[in-house]
C-alpha positions as a Markdown table, in Angstrom:
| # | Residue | x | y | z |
|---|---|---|---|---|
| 1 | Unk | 3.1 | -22.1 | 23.5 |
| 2 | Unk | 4.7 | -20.7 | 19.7 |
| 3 | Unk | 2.6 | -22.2 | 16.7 |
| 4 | Unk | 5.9 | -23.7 | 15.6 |
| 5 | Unk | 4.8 | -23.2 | 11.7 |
| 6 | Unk | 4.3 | -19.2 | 12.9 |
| 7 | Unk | 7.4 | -18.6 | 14.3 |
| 8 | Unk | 9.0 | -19.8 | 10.9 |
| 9 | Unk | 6.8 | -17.6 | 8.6 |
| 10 | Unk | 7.2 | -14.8 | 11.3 |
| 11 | Unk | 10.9 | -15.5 | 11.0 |
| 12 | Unk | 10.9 | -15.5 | 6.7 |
| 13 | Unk | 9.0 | -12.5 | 6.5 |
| 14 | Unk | 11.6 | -10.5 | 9.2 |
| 15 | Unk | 14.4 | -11.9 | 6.9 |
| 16 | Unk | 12.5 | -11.1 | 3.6 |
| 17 | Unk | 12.0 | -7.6 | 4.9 |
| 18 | Unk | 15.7 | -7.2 | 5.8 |
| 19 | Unk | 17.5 | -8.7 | 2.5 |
| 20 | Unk | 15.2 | -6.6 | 0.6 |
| 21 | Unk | 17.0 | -3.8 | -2.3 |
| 22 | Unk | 14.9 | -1.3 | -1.8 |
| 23 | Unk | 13.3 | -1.2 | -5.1 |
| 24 | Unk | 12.0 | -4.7 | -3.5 |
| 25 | Unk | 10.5 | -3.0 | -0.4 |
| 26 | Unk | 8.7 | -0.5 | -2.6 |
| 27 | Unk | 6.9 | -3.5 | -4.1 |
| 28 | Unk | 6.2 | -5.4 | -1.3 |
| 29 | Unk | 5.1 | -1.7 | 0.9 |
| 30 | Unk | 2.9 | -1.4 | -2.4 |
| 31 | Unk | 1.7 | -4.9 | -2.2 |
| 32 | Unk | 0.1 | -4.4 | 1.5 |
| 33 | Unk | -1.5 | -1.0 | 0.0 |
| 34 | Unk | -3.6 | -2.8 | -2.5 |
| 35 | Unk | -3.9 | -5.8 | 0.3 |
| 36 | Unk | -5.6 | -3.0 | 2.8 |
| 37 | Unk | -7.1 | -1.4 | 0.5 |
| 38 | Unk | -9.4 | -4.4 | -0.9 |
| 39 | Unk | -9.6 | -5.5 | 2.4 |
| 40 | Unk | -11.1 | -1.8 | 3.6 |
| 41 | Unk | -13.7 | -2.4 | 0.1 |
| 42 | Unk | -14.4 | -5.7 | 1.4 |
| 43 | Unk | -15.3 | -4.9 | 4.6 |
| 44 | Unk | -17.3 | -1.6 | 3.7 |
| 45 | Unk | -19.4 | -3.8 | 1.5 |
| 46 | Unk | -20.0 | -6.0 | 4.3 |
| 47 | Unk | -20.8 | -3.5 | 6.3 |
| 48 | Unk | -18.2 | -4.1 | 9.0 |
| 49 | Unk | -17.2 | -0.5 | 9.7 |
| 50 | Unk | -14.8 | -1.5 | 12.2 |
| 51 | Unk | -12.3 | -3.3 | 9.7 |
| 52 | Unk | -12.6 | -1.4 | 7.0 |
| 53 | Unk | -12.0 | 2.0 | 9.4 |
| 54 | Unk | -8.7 | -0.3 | 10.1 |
| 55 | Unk | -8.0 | -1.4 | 6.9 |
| 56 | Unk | -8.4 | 2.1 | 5.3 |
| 57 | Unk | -6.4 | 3.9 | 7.9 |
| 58 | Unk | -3.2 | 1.6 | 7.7 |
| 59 | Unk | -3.8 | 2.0 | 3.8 |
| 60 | Unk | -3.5 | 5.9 | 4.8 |
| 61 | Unk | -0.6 | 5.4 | 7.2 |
| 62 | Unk | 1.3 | 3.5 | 4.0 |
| 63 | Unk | 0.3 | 6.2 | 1.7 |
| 64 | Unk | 1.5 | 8.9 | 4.0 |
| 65 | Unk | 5.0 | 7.0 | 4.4 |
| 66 | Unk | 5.6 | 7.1 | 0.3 |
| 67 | Unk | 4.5 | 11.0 | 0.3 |
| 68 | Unk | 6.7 | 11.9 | 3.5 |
| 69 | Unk | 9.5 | 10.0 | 2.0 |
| 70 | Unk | 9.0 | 10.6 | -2.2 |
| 71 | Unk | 12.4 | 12.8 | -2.7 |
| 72 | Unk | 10.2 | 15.9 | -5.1 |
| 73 | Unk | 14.2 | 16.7 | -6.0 |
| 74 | Unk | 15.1 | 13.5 | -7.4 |
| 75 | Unk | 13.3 | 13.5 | -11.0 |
| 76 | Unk | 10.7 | 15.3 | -12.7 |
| 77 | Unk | 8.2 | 13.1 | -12.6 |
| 78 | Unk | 7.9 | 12.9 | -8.5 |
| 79 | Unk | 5.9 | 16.3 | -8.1 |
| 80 | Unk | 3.1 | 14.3 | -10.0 |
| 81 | Unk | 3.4 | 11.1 | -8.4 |
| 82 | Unk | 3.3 | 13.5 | -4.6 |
| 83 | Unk | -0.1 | 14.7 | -6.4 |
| 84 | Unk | -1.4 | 11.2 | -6.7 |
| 85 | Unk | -0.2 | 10.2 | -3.5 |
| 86 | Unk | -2.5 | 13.1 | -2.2 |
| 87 | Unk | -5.3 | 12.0 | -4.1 |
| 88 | Unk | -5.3 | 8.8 | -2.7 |
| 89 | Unk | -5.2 | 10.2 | 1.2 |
| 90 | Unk | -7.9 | 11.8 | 0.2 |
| 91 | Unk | -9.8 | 9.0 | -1.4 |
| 92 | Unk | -8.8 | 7.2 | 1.4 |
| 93 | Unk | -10.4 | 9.5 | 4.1 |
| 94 | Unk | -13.8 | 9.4 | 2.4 |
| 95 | Unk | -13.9 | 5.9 | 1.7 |
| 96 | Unk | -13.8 | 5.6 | 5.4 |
| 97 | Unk | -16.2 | 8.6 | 6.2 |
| 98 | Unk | -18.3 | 8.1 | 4.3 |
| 99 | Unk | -17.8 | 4.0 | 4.1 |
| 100 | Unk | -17.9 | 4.2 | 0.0 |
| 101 | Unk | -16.4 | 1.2 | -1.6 |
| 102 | Unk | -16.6 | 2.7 | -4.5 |
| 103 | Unk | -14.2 | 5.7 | -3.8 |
| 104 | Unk | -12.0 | 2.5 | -1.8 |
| 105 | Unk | -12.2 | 0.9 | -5.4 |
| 106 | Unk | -10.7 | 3.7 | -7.5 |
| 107 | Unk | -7.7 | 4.0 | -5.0 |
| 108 | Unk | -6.8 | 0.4 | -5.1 |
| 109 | Unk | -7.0 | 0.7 | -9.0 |
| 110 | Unk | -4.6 | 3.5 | -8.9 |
| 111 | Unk | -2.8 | 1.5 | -6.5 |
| 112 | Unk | -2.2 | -1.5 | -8.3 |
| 113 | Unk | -1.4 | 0.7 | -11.3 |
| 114 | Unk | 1.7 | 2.1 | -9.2 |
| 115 | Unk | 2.8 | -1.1 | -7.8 |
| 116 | Unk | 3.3 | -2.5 | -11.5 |
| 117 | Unk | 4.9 | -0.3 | -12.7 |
| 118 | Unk | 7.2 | -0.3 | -9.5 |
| 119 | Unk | 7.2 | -3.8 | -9.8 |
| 120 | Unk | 8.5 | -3.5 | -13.6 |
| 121 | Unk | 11.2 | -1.2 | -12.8 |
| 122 | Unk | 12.7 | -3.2 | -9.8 |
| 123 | Unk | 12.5 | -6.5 | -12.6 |
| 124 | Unk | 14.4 | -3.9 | -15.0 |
| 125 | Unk | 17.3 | -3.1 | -12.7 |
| 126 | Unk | 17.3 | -6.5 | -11.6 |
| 127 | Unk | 16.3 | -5.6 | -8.0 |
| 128 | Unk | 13.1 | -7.5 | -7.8 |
């Protein structure tokens, strides 16, 4: 049987996601970064490899996903913002390796940095 109260988030979040500008989605695909990213820290200081291996990696897959899909064309700016998205895989893939929170720490930093100011600029076109 459905946890009623489940469905109905389940349900919000679907809508959320599919009435979102995308200026919005940016902000809430940067929100889950930082999310899995302290999450991945978390667990790594724990000592639960197992979650932070899965935190980190969907923190990756998101990562990736802005990269693949950052138009290097569309402004000056994006050739630099490719190279940060590069640093962060990397980051990414030796916090995991090498299970060091600390490396996990700096990318969420960077991360929440980005989102911001993303967040900032969907507020300034009205798209947030």
């Amino acid at each position: 049987m459905t946890n009623p109260a489940a469905a109905m988030r389940a349900r919000y979040l679907a809508e959320s996601i599919t009435t979102a500008s995308p200026a919005r989605l940016l902000v809430m695909l940067y929100d889950r970064l930082v999310l899995d990213i302290t999450q991945g820290e978390e667990a790594i200081r724990d000592g639960n490899r197992a979650v932070a291996a899965e935190r980190l990696m969907h923190a990756q897959e998101i990562v990736s996903e802005l990269l693949a899909t950052l138009d290097l064309t569309a402004w000056d700016g994006a050739e630099n913002v490719a190279a940060l998205y590069r640093w962060m895989l990397q980051e990414l893939v030796q916090a995991n390796i090498k299970q060091d929170a600390g490396k996990a720490a700096s990318t969420k930093e960077l991360a929440s940095e980005l989102r911001d100011a993303w967040r900032e600029a969907a507020m300034a076109i009205g798209s947030a």
